[in-house]
C-alpha positions in Angstrom: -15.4 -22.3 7.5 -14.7 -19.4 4.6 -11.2 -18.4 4.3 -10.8 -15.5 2.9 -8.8 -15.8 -0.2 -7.6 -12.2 -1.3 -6.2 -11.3 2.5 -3.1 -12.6 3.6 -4.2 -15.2 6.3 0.0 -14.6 8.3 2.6 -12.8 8.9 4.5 -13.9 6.1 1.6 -13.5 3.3 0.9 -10.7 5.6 4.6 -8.9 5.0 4.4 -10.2 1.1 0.8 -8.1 1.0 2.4 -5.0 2.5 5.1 -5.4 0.6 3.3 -5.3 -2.8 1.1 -2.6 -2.0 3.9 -0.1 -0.4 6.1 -0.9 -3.4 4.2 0.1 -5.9 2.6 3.1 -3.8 6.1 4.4 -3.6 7.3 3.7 -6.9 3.9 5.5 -8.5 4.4 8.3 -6.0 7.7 9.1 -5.9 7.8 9.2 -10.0 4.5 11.2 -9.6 5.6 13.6 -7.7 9.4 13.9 -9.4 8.4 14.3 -12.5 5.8 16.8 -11.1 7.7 18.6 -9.6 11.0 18.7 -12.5 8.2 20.1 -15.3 9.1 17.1 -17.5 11.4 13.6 -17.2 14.9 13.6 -18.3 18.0 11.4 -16.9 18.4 13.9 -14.1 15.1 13.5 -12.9 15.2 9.5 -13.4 18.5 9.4 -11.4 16.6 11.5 -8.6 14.1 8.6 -8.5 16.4 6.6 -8.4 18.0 7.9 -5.6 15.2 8.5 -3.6 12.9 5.4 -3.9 15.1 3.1 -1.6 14.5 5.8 1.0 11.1 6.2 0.8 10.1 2.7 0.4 12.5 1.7 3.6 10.8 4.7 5.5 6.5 3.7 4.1 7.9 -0.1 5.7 8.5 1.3 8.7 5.8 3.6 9.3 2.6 1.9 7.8 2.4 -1.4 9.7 3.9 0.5 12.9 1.6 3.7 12.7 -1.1 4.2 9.9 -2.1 0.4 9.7 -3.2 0.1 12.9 -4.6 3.4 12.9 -6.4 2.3 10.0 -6.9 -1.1 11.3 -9.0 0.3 14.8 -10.8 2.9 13.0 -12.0 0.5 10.4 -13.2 -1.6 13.0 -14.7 1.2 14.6 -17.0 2.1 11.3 -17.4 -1.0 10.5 -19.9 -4.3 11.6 -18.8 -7.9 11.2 -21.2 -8.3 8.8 -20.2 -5.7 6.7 -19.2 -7.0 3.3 -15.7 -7.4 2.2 -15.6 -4.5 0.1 -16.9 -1.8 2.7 -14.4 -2.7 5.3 -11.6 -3.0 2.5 -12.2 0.5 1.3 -12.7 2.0 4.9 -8.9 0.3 5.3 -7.5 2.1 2.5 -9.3 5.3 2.8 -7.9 5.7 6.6 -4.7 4.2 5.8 -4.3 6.7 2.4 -4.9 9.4 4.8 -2.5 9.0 7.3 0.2 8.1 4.8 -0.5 10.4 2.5 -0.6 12.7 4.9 3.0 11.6 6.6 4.3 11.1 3.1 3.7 14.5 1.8 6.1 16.1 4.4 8.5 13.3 4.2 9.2 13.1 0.6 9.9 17.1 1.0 12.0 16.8 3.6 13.8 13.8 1.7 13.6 16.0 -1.6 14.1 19.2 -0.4 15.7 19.1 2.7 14.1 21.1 5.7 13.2 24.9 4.0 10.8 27.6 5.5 8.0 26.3 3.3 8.0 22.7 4.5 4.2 23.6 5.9 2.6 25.8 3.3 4.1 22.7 0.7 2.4 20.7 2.9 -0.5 22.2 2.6 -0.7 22.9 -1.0 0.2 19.3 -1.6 -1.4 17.0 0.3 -4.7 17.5 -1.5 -3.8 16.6 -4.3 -1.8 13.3 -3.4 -4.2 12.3 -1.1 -6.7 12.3 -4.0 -4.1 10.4 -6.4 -3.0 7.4 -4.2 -6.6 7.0 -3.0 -7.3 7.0 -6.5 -4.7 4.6 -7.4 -4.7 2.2 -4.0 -8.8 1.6 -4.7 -8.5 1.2 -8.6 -4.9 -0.6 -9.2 -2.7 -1.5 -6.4 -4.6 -2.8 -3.8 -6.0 -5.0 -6.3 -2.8 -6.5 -7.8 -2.1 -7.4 -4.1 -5.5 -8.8 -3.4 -4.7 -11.0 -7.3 -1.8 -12.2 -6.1 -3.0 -13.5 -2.7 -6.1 -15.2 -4.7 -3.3 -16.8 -6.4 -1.1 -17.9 -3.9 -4.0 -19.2 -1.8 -5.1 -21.3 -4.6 -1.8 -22.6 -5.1 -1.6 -23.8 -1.8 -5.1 -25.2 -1.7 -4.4 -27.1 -4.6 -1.2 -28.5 -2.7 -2.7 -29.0 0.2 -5.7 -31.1 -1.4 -2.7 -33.2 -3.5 -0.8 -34.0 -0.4 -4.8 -35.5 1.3 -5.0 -37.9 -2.0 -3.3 -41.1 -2.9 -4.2 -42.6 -5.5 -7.4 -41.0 -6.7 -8.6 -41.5 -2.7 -9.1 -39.4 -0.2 -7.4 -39.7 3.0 
């Protein structure tokens, strides 16, 4: 049987996955969108992302594997067969799951940077667009890829272990 080395194959890898790809989402967004938003980067503007990437990484950890993943998840499986390749059910995941997040995290990182205001919605819809087209952008080309690289690498690592702890002394057991 295949195993599938660039997927997290439990919880744990699973978590370390999610974990890798929400990290650097937030930190590309949230320095996106900060500097964006200031005209240009100074220290004020650094100390703002600062500030607010704990926050928004704590709130993409909760809401992506409790909301938009398995959203994402369901509908992939939906457009999807079983024989489908790796790469067409990989980029349905990320295009549903960049939606919904995107989506969510639009209006959440103005709330969180702006506190509630009268033009939380027309924000919303001015800016959503344009960060939907960025992280899907950046999720296909860069980040889901580091996390997929660093699965292939763990898996090999413990393939490697596992097919040590089998010999002894040049035999197989």
């Amino acid at each position: 049987m295949h195993l599938e080395k660039r997927l997290p194959r439990n919880g744990k890898e699973g978590l370390l996955y999610g974990t890798i790809i929400s990290t650097l989402t937030v930190f590309f967004m949230t320095t996106y969108s900060a500097i964006y938003f200031a005209g240009d980067f100074n220290g004020e503007v650094a100390f703002t992302i600062l500030k607010m990437l704990p926050i928004i990484w704590i709130i993409v950890m909760i809401i992506e594997p409790a909301i938009f993943g398995r959203i994402a998840e369901a509908l992939t499986a939906k457009f999807t067969k079983p024989e489908d390749s790796f790469n067409s059910k990989i980029l349905f995941r990320i295009l549903f799951t960049v939606l919904g997040m995107s989506a969510a995290m639009t209006l959440i990182g103005d709330v969180v940077g702006n506190g509630f205001h009268s033009e939380l919605f027309s924000n919303w819809l001015h800016n959503w667009p344009r960060n939907f087209v960025i992280v899907l952008a950046a999720e296909s080309l860069v980040i889901q890829p580091i996390a997929r690289f660093v699965m292939v690498k763990l898996h090999e690592s413990q393939d490697a272990k596992a097919l040590a702890a089998t010999e002894v002394d040049g035999q197989v057991l």
